[in-house]
N, C-alpha and C positions, 0 to 999 in steps of 0.2 A: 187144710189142717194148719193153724196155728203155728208158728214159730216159740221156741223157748223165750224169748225174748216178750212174743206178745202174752202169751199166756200168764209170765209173771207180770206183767204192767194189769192184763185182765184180775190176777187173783189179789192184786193190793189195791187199785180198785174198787173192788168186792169188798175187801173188807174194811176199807171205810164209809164205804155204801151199806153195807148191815150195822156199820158203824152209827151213822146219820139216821137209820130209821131205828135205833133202840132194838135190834134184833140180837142179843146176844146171842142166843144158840146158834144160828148162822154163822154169825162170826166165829164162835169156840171150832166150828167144824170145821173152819179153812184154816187153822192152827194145827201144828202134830202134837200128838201125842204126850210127848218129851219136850216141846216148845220151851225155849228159854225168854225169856221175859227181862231185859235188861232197862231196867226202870231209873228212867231222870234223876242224876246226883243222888242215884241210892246202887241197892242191889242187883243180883239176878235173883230170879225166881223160876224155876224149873216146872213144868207139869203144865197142863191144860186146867187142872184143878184150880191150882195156884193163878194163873189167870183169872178165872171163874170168880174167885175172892178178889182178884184186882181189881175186876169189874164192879163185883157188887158195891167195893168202897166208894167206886170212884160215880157210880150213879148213886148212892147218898149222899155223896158231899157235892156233886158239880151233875151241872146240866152243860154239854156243851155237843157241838159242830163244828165239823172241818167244813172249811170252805175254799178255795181259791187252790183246790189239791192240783200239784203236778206229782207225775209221779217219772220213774226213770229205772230200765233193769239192765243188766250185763245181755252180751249178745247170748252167752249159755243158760239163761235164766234163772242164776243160781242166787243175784243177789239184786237184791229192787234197793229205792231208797224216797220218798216222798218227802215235799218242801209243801207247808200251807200254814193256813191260819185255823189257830183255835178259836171260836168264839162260846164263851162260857159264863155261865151263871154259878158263885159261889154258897150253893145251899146249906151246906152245914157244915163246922167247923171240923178239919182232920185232924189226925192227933200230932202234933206240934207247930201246927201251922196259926195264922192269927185265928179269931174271929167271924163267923160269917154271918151276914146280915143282907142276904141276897145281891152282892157284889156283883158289877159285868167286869170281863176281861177278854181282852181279843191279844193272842199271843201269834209270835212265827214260832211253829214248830218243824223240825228233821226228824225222820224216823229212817231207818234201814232194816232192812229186812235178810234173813237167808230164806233162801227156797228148797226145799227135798222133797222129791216127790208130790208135789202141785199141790205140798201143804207148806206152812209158813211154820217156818226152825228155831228160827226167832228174832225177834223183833226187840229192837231198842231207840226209843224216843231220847230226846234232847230239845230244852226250851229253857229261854234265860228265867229263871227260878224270883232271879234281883225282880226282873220286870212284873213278873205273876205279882209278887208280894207291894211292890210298889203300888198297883194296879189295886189291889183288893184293902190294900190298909190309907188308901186315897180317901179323901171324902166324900160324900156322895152326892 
């Protein structure tokens, strides 16, 4: 049997692995319920729903891959936290951001995680915003 410790490093993991292969419902199911969604130099957003919408924006406007994932949990598996690279295609323009014109961008991103119940409670990313924007209004 798995230790709490392994099981959260397995379930973050997982959900950058249905991540990578464009499996959202996979992903929506290792989330609870109630998941809070603490979104990069913005809000929280509560619900699994609310995610769902996260999603669909963010696969309209960007194609992207984590790659170079580490990932790292508390010995009670209550809280994980992942260090990698974004690698991204800017497809359509989001509402106050520049221009898209099929921009790349390769970012470090941080994300932490809580864990309950061997579902994911939630999650919040962080990634220098300066460096995206520098990156996608570059020339090409």
């Amino acid at each position: 049997m798995a230790s709490p410790q392994e099981s959260a490093l397995d379930l973050v993991r997982t959900y950058y692995a249905t991540f990578n292969r464009g499996d959202r419902e996979a992903l929506l199911a290792l989330l609870d319920e109630a998941v809070v969604h603490d979104i990069n130099q913005g809000g929280s957003e509560p619900g699994r729903e609310a995610f769902r919408a996260f999603l669909g924006r963010m696969d309209r406007c960007y194609r992207e891959q984590v790659e170079e994932l580490v990932v790292m949990a508390s010995a009670d598996g209550s809280r994980a936290a992942a260090e990698f690279f974004i690698l991204g295609t800017y497809l359509q323009a989001d509402d106050g951001l520049p221009p898209a014109h099929g921009q790349s961008y390769r970012l470090r991103v941080g994300a932490f995680f809580e864990i309950d119940g061997g579902r994911i409670a939630r999650v919040t990313n962080y990634y220098n915003l300066e460096d995206w924007l520098a990156q996608v209004r570059a020339p090409a």
